[in-house]
C-alpha positions as CSV (number, residue, x, y, z in Angstrom):
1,X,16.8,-21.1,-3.5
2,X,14.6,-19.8,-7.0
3,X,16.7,-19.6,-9.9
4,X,15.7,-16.3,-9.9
5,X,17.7,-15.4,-6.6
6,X,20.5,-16.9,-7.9
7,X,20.8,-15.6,-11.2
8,X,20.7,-11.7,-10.8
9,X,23.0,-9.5,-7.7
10,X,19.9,-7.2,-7.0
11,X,17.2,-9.9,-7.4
12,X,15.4,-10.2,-3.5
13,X,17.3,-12.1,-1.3
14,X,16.0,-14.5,1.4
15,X,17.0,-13.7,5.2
16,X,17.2,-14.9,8.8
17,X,14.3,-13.3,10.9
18,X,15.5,-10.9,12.9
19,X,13.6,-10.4,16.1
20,X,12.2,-7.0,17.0
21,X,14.0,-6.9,20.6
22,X,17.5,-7.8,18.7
23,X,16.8,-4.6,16.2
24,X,20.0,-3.0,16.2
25,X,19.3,0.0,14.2
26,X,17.2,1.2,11.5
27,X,18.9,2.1,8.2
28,X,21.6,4.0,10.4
29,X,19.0,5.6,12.1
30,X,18.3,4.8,16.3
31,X,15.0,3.7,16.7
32,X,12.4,5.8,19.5
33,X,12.3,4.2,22.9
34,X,9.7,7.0,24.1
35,X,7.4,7.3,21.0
36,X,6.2,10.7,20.1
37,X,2.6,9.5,18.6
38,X,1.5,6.5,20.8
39,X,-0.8,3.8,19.3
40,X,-4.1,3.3,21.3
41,X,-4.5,-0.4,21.5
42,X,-4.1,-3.5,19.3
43,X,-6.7,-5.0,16.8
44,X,-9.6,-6.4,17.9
45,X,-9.6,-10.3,18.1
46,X,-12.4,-10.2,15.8
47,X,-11.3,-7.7,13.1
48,X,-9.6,-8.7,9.7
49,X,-8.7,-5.8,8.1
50,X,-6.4,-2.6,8.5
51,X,-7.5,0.6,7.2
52,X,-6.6,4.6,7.0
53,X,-10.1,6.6,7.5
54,X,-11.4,9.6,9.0
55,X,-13.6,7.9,11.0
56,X,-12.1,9.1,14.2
57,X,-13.7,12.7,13.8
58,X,-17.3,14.0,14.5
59,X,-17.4,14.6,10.6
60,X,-15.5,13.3,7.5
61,X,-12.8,14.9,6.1
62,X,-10.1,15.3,8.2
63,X,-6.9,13.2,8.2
64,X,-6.6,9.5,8.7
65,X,-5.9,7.6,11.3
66,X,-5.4,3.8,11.0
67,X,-8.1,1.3,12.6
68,X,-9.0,-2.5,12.4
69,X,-12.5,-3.1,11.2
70,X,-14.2,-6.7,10.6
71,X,-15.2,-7.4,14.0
72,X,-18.2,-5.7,15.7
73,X,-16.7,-2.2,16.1
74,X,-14.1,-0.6,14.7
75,X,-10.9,-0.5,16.6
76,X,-8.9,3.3,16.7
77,X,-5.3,2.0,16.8
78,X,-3.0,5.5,16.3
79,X,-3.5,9.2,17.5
80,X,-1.3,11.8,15.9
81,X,-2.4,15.5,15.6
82,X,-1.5,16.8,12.4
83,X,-0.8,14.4,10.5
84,X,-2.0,11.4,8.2
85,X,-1.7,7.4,8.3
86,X,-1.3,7.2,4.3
87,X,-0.8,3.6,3.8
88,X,-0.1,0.1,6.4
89,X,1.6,-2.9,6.3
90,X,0.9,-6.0,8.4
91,X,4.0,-8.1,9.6
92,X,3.2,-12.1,10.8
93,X,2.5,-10.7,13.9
94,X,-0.6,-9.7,14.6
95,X,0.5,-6.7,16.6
96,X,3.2,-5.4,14.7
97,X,3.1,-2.9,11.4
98,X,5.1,-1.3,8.9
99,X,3.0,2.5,8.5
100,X,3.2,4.8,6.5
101,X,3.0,8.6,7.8
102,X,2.8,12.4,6.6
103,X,3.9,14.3,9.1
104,X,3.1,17.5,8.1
105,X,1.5,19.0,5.1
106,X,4.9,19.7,3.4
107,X,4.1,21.4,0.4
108,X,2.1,23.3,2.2
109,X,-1.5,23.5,0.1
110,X,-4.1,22.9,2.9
111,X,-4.4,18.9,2.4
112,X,-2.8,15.8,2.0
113,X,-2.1,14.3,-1.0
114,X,0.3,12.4,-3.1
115,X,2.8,15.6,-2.8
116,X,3.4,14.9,0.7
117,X,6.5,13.3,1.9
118,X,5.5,10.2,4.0
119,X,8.0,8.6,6.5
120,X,7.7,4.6,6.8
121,X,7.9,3.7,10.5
122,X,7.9,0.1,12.4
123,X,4.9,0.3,14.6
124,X,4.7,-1.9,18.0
125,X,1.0,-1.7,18.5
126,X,1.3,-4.0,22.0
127,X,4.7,-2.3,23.4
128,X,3.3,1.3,21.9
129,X,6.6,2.1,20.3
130,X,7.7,3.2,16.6
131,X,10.9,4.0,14.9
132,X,12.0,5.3,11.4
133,X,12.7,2.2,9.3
134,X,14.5,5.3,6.9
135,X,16.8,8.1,7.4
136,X,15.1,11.8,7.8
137,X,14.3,12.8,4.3
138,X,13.2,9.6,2.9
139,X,9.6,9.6,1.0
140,X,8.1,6.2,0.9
141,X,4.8,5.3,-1.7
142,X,4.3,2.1,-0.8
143,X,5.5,-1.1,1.7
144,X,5.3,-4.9,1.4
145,X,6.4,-7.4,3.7
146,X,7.2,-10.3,2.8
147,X,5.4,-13.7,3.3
148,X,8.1,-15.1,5.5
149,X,8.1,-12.2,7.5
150,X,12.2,-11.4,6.7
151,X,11.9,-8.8,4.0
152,X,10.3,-5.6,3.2
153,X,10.0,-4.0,-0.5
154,X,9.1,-0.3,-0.4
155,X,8.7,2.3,-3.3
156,X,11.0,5.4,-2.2
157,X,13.0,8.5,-2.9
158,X,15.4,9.5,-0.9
159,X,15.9,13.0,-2.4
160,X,12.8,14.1,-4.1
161,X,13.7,12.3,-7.3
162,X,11.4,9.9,-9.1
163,X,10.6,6.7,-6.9
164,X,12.2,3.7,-7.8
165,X,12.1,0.0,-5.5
166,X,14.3,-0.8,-2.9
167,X,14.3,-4.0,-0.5
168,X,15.5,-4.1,3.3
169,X,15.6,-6.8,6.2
170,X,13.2,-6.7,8.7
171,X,14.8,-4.5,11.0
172,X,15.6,-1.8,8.7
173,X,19.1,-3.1,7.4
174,X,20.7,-3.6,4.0
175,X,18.3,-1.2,2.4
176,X,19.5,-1.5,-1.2
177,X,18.0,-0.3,-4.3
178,X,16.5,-2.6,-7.6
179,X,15.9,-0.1,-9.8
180,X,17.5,2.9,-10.6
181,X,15.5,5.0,-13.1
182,X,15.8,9.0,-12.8
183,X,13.3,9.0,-14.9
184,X,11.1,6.6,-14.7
185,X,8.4,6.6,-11.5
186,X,7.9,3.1,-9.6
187,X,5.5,2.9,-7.4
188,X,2.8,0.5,-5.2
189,X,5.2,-2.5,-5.3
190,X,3.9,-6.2,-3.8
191,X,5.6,-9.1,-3.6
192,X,4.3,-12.8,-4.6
193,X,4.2,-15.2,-1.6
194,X,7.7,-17.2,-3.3
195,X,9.3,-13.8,-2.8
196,X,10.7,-13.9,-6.5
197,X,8.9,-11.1,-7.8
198,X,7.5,-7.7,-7.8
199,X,4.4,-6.2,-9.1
200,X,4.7,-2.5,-9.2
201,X,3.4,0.5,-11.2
202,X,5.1,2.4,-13.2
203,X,4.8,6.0,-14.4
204,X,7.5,7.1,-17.2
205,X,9.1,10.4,-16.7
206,X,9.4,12.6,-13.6
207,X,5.9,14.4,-14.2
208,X,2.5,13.2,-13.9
209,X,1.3,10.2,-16.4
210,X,0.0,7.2,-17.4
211,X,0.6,4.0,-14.7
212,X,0.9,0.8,-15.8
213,X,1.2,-2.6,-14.6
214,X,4.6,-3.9,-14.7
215,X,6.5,-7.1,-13.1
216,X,10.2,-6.9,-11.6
217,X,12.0,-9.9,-12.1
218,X,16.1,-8.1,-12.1
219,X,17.3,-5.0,-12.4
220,X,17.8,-6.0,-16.4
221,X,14.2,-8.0,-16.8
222,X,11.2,-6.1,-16.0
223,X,8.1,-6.5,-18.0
224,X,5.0,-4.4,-19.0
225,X,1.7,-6.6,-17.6
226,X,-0.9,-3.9,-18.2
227,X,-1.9,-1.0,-20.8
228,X,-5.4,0.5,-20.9
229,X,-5.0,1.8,-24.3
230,X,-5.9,5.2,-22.9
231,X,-4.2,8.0,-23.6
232,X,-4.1,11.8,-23.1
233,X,-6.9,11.6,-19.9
234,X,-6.7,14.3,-17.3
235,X,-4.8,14.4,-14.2
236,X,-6.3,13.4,-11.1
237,X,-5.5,16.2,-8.6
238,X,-3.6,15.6,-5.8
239,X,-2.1,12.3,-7.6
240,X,0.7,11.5,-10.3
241,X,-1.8,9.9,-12.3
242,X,-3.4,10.1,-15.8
243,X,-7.0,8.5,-16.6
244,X,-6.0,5.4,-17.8
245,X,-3.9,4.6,-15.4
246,X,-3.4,1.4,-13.5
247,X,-2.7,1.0,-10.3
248,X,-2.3,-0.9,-6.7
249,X,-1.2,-4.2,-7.7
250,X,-1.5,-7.4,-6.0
251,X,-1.0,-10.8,-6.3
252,X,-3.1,-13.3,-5.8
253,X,-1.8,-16.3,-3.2
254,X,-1.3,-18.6,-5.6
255,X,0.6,-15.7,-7.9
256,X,-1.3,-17.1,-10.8
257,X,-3.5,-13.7,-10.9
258,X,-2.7,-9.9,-10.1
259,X,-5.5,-7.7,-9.3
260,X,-5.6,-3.8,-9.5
261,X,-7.5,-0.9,-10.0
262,X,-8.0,1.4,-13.3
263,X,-8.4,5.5,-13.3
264,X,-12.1,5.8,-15.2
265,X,-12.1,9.7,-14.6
266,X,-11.8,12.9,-12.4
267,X,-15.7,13.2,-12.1
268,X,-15.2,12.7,-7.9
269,X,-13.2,13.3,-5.5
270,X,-10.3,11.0,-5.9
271,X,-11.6,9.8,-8.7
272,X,-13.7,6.1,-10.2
273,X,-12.0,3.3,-10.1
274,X,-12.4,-0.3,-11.3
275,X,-11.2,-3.6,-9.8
276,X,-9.7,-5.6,-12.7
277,X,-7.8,-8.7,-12.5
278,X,-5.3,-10.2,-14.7
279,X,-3.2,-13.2,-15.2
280,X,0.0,-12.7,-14.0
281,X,1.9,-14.8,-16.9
282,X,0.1,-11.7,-19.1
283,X,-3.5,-11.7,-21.2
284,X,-6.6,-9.5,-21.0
285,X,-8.2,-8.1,-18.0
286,X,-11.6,-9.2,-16.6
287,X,-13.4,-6.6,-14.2
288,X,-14.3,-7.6,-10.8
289,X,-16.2,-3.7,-9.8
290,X,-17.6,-0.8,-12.0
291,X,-19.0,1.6,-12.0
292,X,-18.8,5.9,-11.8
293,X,-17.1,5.8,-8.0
294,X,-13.8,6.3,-5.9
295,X,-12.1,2.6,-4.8
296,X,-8.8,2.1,-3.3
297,X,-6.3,-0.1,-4.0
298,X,-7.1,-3.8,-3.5
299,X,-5.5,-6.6,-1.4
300,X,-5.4,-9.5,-2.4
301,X,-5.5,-13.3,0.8
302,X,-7.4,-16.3,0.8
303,X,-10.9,-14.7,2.5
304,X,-10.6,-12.3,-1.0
305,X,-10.4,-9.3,-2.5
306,X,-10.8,-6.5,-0.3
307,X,-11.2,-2.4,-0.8
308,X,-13.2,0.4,0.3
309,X,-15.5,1.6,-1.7
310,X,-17.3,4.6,-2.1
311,X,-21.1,4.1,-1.7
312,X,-23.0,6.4,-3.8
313,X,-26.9,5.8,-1.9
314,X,-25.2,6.9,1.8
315,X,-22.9,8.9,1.0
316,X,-20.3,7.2,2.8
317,X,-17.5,4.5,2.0
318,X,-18.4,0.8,2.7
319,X,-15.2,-2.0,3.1
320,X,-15.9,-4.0,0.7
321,X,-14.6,-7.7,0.1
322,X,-15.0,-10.1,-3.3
323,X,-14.5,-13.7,-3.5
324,X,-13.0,-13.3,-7.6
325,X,-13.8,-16.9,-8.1
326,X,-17.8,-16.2,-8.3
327,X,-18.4,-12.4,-7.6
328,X,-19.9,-12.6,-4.2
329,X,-19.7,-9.5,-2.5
330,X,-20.1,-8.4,1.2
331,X,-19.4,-5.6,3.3
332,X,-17.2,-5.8,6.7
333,X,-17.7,-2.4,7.6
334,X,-20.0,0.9,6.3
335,X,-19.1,4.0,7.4
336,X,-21.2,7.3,7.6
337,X,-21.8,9.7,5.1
338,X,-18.9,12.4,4.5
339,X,-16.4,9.5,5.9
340,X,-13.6,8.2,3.9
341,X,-11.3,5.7,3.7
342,X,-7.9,4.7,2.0
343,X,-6.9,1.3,0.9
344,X,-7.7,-1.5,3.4
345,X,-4.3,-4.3,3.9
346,X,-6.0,-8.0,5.7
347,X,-4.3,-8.1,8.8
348,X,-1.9,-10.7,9.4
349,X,-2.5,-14.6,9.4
350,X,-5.3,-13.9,7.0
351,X,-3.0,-12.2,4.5
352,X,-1.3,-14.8,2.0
């Protein structure tokens, strides 16, 4: 076992896999036999990627559903009428997801947005069945898995207070929290493949502000990885965040690297983004992408770096993958003008 493990009582632990069909509960909370929002199908052999987009709908800009893209078309894998598929994360098997989902515009302003609780659910695609990894209540930013499959990290509040990182088993169990900062926000955490660390962003005080890059090591050793230098920028509507911000960490496989994306300005909707890396023992950042438009957050696997990316001739948002060792770009998937996209995850087996 790392030293690290050993050394600290809330450091993450390593665990048996637990097998879906021996699930015994989820955090306390049954999970659905009959589901009440059904998954279509499972991901094309061919595709590689996971991602939230409109592309369902006769036009863009309406809520996201989450599809598999890579392979010759892309595959519609959830249906659920009124709400929004806000973020994904592949488990080692191919068929089987951590998602997360707004049920409802909750705060009630006509969209969704960072201000809307979303509920983290384990998604079956194969069986078609989901059920609350969380108890009711529960707002989740962000979910991991981790590399062997036992463990998943998620950035959540269970009471409206500021996020902060917890860690649970597979099936929902021993959810415990690392961090407990009322006001402090933690958010987008990932874990490296050795499962000894967290990359997260975090946002200090209970308002809006300036992310940064920071790595979890114990609840008493975190450290600051990133810091744009900017300061005072404008809030990007709908979002906690500040230009110059940093956000959507991820390690590289090897954990020598972290990649992420950097708030430019407000100037479009959801505002331009670059891709930066940075060496995950700390140093200066190199940029991967730049330029005045919206991308998501990256992930990070052996076939790359991949995120959408608004394209400014169409008018639509391309899927967009970069081999950081010489630049190389490609596109898996363009879609139409009006359509958008939220951050892509590389499906299982390829992830890592």
């Amino acid at each position: 076992m790392p030293a690290l493990l050993r050394r600290s009582r809330f450091a993450l632990p390593l665990f048996i896999l637990v097998p879906l069909h021996l699930a015994g509960c989820t955090a306390g909370v049954a999970p659905t036999t009959t589901p009440t929002q059904i998954s279509a199908t499972i991901p094309a052999a061919a595709d590689t990627v996971l991602v939230p987009t409109d592309f369902w709908s006769t036009r863009g800009g309406n809520s996201y559903e989450l599809y598999s893209m890579g392979g010759a078309v892309p595959t519609r894998l959830t249906y659920c009428l009124g709400c929004q598929a806000t973020g994904v994360a592949p488990s080692l098997e191919r068929n089987r997801i951590a998602l997360r989902r707004a049920n409802s515009d909750s705060n009630g302003d006509g969209k969704f947005d960072d201000f809307d609780a979303s509920t983290l659910l384990l998604v079956d695609l194969a069986r078609q069945i989901e059920g609350p990894f969380l108890p009711e209540g529960w707002n989740t930013s962000s979910v991991d898995w981790s590399s062997d499959g036992t463990t998943l990290v998620h950035t959540s509040s269970p009471d409206g207070s500021p996020d902060d990182i917890y860690a649970m088993d597979n099936n929902g169990a021993n959810n415990r929290r690392l961090t407990g900062t009322p006001t402090v926000r933690e958010r987008g955490a990932r874990l490296n493949a050795a499962i000894t660390r967290v990359v997260y962003e975090r946002i200090d005080g209970v308002a809006a502000g300036k992310s940064e890059i920071w790595v979890f090591l114990s609840n008493t050793n975190q450290q600051r990885l990133t810091d744009s230098g900017v300061s005072g920028g404008a809030q990007l509507p709908g979002t906690y965040y500040l230009v110059g911000s940093d956000a959507g960490p991820d390690y590289s496989p090897d954990a020598a690297n972290v990649v992420f994306r950097r708030l430019t300005s407000t100037s479009v909707a959801g505002g331009t983004w670059d891709i930066l890396v940075v060496p995950a023992a700390g140093g200066a950042p190199s940029v991967l992408a730049s330029g005045p438009q919206f991308r998501s957050n990256p992930d990070w696997s052996n076939e790359g770096i991949v995120f959408t990316e608004q394209n400014l001739t169409s008018g639509g948002m391309d899927v967009v993958v970069i081999n950081p060792a010489t630049g190389a770009r490609r596109v898996l998937q363009s879609l139409p003008s009006g359509y958008r996209a939220g951050s892509p995850r590389w499906i299982a087996g390829i992830a890592g």
